[in-house]
C-alpha positions in Angstrom: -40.3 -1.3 7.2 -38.2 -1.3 3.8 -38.5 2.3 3.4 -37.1 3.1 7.3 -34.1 0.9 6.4 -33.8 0.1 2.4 -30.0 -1.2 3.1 -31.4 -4.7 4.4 -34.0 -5.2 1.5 -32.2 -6.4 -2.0 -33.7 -4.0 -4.4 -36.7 -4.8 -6.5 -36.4 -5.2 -10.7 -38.0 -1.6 -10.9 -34.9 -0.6 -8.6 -32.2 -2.3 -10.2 -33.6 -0.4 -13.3 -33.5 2.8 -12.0 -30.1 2.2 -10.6 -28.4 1.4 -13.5 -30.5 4.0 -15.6 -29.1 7.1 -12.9 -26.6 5.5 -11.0 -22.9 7.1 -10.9 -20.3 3.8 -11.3 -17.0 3.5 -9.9 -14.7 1.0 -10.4 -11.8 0.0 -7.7 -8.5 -0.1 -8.0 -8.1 -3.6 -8.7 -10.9 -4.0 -11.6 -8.8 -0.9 -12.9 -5.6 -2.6 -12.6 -7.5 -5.5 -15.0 -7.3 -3.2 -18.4 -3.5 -3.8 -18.3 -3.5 -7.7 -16.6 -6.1 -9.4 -18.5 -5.8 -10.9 -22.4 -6.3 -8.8 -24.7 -10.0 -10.2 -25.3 -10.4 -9.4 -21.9 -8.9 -5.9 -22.0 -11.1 -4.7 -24.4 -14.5 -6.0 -23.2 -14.2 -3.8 -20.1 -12.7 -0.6 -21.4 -15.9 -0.8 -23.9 -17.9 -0.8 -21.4 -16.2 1.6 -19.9 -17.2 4.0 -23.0 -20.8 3.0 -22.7 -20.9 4.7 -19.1 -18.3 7.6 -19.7 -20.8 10.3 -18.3 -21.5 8.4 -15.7 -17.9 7.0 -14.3 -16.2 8.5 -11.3 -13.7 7.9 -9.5 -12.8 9.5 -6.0 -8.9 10.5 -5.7 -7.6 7.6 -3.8 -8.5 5.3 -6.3 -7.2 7.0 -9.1 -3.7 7.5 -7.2 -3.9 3.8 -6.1 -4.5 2.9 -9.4 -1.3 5.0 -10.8 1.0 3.4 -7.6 0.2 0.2 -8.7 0.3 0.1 -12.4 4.3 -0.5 -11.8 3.3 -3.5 -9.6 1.5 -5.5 -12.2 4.4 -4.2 -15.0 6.6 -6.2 -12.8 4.4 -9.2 -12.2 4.0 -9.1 -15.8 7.5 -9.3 -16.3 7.8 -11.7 -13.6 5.4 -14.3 -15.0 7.2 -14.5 -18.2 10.9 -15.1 -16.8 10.5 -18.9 -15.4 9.0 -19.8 -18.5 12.2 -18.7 -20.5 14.2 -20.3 -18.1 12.5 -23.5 -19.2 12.1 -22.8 -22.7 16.0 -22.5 -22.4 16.6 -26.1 -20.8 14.3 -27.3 -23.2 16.5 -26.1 -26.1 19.9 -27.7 -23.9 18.5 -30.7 -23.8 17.6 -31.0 -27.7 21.7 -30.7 -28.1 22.1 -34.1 -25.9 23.0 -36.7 -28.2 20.3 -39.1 -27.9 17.5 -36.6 -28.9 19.6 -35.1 -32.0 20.0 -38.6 -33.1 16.4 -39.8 -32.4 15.0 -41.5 -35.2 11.4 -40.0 -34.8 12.5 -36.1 -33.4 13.5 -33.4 -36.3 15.6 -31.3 -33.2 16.5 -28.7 -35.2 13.1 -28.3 -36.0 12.3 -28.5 -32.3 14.7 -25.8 -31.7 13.6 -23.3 -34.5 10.1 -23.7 -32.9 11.5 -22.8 -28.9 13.4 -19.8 -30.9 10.0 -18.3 -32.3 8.0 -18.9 -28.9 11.1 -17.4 -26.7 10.5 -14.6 -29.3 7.3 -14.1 -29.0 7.4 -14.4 -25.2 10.1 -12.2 -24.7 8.3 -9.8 -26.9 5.1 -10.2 -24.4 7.8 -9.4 -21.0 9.1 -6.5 -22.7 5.9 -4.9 -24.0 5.2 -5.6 -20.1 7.8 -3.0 -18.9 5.6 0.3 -20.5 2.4 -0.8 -18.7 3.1 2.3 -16.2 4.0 4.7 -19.3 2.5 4.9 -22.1 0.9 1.4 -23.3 -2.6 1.8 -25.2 -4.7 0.9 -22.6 -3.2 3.2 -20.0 -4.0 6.5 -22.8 -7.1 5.3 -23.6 -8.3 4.7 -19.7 -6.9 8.1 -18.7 -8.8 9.4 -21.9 -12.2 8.4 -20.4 -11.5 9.6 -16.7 -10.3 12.5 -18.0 -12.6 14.8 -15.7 -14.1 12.0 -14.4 -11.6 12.2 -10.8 -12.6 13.7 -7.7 -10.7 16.0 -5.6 -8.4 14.8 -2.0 -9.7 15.7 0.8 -7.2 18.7 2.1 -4.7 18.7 5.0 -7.1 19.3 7.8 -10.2 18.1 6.3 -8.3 14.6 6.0 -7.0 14.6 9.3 -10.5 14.6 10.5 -11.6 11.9 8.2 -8.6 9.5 9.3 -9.8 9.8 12.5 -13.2 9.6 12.2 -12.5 6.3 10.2 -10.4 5.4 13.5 -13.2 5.8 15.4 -15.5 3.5 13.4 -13.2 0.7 12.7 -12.7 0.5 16.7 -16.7 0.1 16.8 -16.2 -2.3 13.4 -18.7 0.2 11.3 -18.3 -0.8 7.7 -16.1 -0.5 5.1 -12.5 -0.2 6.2 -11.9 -1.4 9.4 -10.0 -4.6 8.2 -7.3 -2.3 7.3 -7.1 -1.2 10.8 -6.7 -4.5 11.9 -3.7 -5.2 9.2 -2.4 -1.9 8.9 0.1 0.0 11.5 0.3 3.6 9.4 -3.4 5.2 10.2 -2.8 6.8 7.0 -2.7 3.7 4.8 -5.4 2.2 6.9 -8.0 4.8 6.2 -8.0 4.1 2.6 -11.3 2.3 2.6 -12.6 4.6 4.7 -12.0 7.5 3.0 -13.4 6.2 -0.4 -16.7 5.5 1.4 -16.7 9.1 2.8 -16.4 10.2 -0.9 -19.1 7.8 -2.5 -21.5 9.7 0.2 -20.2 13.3 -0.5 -20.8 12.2 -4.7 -23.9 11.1 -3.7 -25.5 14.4 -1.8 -23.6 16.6 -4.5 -25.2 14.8 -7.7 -28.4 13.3 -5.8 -27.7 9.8 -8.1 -27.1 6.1 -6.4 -23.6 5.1 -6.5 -23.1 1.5 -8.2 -19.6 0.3 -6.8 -17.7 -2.2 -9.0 -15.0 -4.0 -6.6 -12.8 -6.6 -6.5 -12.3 -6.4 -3.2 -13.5 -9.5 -1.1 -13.2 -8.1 2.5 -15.7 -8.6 5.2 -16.2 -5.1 5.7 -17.6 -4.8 2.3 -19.6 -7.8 1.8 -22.4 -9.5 3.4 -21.5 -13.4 4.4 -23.2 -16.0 5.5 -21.9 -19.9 5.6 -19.6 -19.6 2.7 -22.2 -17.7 0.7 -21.8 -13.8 -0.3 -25.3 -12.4 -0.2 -24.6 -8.8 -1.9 -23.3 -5.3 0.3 -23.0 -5.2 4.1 -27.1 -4.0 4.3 -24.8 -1.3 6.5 -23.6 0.4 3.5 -27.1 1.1 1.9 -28.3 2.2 5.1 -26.0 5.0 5.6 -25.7 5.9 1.9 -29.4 5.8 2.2 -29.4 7.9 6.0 -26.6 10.8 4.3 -27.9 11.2 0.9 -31.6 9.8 0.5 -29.8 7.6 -2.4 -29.6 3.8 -3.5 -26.3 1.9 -3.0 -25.0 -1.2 -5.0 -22.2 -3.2 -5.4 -21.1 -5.8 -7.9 -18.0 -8.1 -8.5 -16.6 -7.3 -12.4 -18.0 -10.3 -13.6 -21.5 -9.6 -12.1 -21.1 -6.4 -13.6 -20.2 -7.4 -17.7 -22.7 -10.4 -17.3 -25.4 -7.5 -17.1 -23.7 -5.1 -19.3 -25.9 -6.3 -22.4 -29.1 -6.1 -20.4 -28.5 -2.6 -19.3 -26.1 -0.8 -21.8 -26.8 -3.4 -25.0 -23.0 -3.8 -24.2 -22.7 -7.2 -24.9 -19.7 -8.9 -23.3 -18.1 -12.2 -24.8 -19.2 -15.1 -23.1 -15.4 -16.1 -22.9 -14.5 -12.8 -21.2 -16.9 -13.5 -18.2 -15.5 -16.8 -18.1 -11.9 -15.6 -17.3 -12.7 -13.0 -14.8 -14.7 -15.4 -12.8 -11.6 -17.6 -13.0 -9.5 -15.1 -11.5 -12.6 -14.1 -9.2 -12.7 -17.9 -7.6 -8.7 -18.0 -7.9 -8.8 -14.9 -5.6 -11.5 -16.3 -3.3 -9.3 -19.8 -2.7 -6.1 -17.6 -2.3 -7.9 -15.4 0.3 -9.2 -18.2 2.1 -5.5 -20.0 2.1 -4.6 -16.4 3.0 -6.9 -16.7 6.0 -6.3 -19.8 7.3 -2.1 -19.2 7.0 -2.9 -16.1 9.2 -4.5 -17.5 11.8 -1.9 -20.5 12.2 0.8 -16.9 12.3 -1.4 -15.6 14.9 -1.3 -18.7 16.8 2.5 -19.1 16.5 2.8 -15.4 18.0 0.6 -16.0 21.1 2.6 -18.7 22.0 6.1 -16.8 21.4 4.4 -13.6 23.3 3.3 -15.9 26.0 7.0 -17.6 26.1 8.1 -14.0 26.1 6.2 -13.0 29.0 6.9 -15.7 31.3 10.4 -15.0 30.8 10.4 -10.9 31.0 9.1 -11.9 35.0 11.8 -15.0 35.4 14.0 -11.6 34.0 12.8 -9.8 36.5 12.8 -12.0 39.7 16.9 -12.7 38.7 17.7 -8.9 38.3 16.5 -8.9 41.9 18.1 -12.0 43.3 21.3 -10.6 41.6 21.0 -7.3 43.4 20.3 -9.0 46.7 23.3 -11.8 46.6 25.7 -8.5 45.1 24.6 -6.5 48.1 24.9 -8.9 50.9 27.9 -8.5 53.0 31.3 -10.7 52.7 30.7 -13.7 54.9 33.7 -14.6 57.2 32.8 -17.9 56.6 34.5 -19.3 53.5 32.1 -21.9 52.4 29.1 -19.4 52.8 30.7 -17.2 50.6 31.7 -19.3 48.5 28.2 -20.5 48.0 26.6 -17.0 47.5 29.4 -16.4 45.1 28.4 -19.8 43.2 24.4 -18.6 43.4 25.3 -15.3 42.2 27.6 -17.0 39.4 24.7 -19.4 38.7 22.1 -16.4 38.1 23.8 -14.3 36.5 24.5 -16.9 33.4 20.8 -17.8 34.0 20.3 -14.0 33.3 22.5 -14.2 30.1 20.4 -16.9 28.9 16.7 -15.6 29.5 17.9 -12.3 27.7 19.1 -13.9 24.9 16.3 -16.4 24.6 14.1 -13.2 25.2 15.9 -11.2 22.3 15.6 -14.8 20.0 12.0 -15.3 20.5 11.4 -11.3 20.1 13.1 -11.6 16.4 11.2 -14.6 15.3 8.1 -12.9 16.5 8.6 -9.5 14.7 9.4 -12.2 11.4 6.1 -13.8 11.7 4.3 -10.0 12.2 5.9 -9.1 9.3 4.9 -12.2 7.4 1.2 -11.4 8.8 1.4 -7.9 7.3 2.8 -9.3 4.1 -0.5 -11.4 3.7 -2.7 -8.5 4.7 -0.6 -6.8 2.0 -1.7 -9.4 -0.3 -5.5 -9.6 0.3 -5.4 -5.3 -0.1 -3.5 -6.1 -3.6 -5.8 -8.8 -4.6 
């Protein structure tokens, strides 16, 4: 049974061995984008590892492009986390001049103040030292260093086109990875991302006949196997059709799973501290994505209801464009009062008109806000 479908079966010790003894690693964008987030500490710890495997990474296009669109991104986040707190180191230093804390018996304020001068320093040093993450910043010359003919090459014009729609195809059917992006994304181009990385991982595959391990930070469905709140490894999907295209063993691994077995398998050592602060960020992202989840759904059920509004209206719309048409056609009456009374019904539906298009227009706006709110979030859980 486990050798007709190897995807379902976790491998055995003498599997994991071989795996990481042969095993071509890539790394996604996001654990990438961690050599120029994470403390310093941090930083260091995974580009060392990096070195340990330099034969061995590889990195299919889109990543590496990804990676280079979103290095400005975290240069700005970086920049961004550091501006509210100089906004309150500043208060901090106004409210030392009031009076009753220069005069306090037990306070040296001007001591105070000297010490909110060197930490604004060294903070504002930190936010500007932010601003050449995307340049030239250590870590981004030493990474580029290791890839250095480590990157695969884009699929071409047609060739691409075919992919993107083959990816269509499967995330209509929900075949793993990428059809989440399908479902969150309106440009097929952007969508496909996923999907094209996978078709990649199974072309390195058959060319170099070595498993792919894939490190990810990506916590998506279509790449992870849930059950009850528990994450039990790869969709079993994944190592079946690596295993179906290129005879070859697929694995995955969160970045912390990955540097707690670093020692084991590449006497690469990692700082006990260092695995401690990506799993922080690891179960920071988890809460966030469910928060994300749940704050989508409650969207989702805002937007039914408008849609629902907006469709019982779009017929009311339509029944008074007719009765319009029918009280505009009818002939004068010679009788005064009757005409007066069609003119009063036409009068009457024709502001009713006004008001159901407006309302229509109204709940149409508020709608395309909360889609774009959705999208934001999708946005989000792609960024991680």
């Amino acid at each position: 049974m486990k050798e007709l479908f190897p995807g379902y079966y976790r491998p055995t010790q003498e599997e994991f061995d071989d795996l990481w003894k042969r095993a071509t690693f890539v790394f996604d964008t996001n654990v990438l984008l961690h050599v120029h987030r994470r403390n310093k500490k941090t930083r260091r710890a995974i580009l060392d590892t990096f070195k340990k495997l330099r034969e061995r990474l590889w990195l299919p296009y889109e990543i590496a492009a990804e990676y280079q669109r979103n290095k400005l991104k975290v240069a700005h986040s970086l920049v961004d986390n550091c501006t509210p707190f100089l906004e309150g180191l500043t208060k901090l230093k106004e409210q030392l001049k009031s009076r009753d804390l220069r005069e306090h018996p037990f306070l040296d304020a001007e001591a105070l103040t000297t010490g909110l001068d060197q930490l604004a320093e060294q903070v504002t040093k930190a936010r500007d030292s932010s601003r050449s993450v995307s340049l030239d910043d250590e870590e981004s010359i030493e990474l580029a260093s290791l890839l250095r003919g480590r990157i695969g090459e884009p699929y071409s014009g047609d060739v691409r086109s075919s992919k993107l729609k083959e990816a269509k195809g499967r995330a209509e059917k929900k075949t793993p990875p990428g059809y989440k992006d399908f479902e969150s994304k309106k440009d097929d181009d952007l969508a496909g991302g996923d999907a094209l990385i996978w078709f990649k991982l199974l072309d390195r595959a058959k060319e170099t006949q070595c498993p792919i391990i894939l490190v990810t930070d990506d916590q998506k469905e279509d790449w992870w196997l849930s059950f009850q709140g528990r994450t039990h490894g790869p969709r079993p999907e994944l190592g079946q059709e690596m295993w179906s295209e290129a005879q070859q063993r697929f694995y995955m691994y969160t970045l912390s799973n990955f540097l707690e077995l670093a020692g084991k398998y590449l006497g690469q050592p990692v700082p006990a501290e260092v695995v401690k602060d990506i799993k922080e960020h690891e179960q920071e992202q988890r809460v966030l994505a469910r928060e994300r989840v749940e704050e989508i759904a409650r969207l989702g059920s805002q937007r039914a209801e408008i849609q629902s509004f907006i469709e019982d209206h779009e017929k009311e719309k339509e029944d008074l464009v007719k009765q319009i048409a029918v009280l505009e056609g009818a002939p004068r009456s010679p009788s005064l009062t009757k005409e007066m009374k069609r003119m009063g019904r036409l009068q009457e539906s024709r502001e009713r008109l006004a008001f159901i298009v407006n309302a229509i227009d109204n709940a149409m706006n508020v709608d395309a806000a909360i889609e774009d709110k959705i999208l934001a979030l999708f946005d989000e859980s792609s960024d991680g």
